[in-house]
C-alpha positions as CSV (number, residue, x, y, z in Angstrom):
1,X,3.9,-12.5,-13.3
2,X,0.8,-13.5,-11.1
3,X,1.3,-13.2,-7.1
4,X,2.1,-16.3,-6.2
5,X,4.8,-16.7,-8.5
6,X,6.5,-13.3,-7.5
7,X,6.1,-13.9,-3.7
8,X,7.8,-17.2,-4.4
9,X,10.8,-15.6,-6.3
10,X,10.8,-13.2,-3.7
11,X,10.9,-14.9,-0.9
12,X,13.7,-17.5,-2.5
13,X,15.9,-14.7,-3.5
14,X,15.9,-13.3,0.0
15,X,16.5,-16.8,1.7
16,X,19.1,-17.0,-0.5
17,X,20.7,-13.6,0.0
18,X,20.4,-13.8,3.8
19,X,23.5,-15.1,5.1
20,X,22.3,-15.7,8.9
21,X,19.0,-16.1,10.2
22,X,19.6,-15.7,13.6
23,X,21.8,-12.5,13.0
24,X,18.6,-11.6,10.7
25,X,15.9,-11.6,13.2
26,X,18.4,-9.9,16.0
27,X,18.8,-7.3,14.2
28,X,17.7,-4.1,15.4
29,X,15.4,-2.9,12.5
30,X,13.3,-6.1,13.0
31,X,13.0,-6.5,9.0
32,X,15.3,-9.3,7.2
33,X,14.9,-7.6,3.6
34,X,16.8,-4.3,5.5
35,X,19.3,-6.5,6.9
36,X,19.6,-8.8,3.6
37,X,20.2,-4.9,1.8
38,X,22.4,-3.4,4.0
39,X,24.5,-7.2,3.7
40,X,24.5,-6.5,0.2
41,X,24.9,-3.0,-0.5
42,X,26.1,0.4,1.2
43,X,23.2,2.3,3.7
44,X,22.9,5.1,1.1
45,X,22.2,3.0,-1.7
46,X,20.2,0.7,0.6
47,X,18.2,3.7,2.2
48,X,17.8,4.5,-1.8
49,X,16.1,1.1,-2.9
50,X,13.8,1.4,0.4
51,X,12.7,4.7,-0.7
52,X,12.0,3.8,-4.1
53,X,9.8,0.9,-2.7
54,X,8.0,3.1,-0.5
55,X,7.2,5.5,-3.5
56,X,5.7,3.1,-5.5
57,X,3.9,1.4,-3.2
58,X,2.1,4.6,-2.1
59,X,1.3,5.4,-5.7
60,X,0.0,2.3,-6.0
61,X,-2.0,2.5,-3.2
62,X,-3.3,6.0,-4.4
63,X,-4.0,4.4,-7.4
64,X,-6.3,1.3,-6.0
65,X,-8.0,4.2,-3.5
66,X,-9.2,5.9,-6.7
67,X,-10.5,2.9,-8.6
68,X,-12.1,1.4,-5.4
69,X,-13.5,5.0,-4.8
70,X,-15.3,4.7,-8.7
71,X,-16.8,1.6,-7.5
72,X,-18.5,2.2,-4.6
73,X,-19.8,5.2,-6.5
74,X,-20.9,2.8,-8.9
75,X,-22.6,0.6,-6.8
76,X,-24.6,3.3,-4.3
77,X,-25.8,4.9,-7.7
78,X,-27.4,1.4,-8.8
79,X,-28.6,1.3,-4.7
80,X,-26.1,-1.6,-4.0
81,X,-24.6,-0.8,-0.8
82,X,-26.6,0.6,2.3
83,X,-26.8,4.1,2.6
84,X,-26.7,4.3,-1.7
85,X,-28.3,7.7,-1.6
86,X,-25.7,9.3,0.7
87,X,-22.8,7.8,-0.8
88,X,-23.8,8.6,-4.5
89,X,-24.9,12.0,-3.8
90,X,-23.1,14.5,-5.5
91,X,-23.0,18.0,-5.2
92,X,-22.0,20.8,-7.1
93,X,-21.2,23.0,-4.5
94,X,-20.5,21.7,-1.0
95,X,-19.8,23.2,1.6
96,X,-16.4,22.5,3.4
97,X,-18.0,21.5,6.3
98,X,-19.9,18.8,4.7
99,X,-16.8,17.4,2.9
100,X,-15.1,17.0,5.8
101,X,-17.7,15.2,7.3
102,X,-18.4,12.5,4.4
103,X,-14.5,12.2,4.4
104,X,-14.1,11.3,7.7
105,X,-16.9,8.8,7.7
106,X,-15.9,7.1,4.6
107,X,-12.1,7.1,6.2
């Protein structure tokens, strides 16, 4: 299913769970989907479905960090990005110092 679709389906399903708007945006979590789930279903299993959401999406984001990572490795090794021959450099042994400070750049 491409993007557009599943935001669509999404966003139909939870007009069409959501039984007050009003009482939706009041509510004090400030999110409709928690207050469409906890409508639905108890707090434990609602608290369940959230955390399950949260799991993958941080796996998934893991996931696009690593392949994103590869790239601009890619790309500094062919000299397409500025500063290619920091960013490709690799070292067999570096020093813990040194990773720290490439990390925190790159973050």
């Amino acid at each position: 299913m491409h993007q557009g679709e599943h935001l669509l389906t999404s966003n139909s399903t939870l007009c069409y769970a959501m039984p007050d708007l009003n009482a939706a945006l009041k509510d004090p979590t400030t999110y409709p989907v928690i207050y469409v789930l906890r409508q639905t279903m108890s707090i434990g299993w609602a608290t369940a479905f959230i955390a399950a959401v949260i799991v993958i999406l941080y796996a998934s984001n893991v996931s696009y960090l690593a392949a994103v990572s590869r790239d601009l490795f890619a790309f500094a090794r062919d000299s397409g990005v500025p500063f290619a021959g920091w960013t490709a450099r690799v070292s067999k042994a570096p020093s813990k110092l040194s990773l720290q400070l490439q990390q925190g750049c790159v973050c």
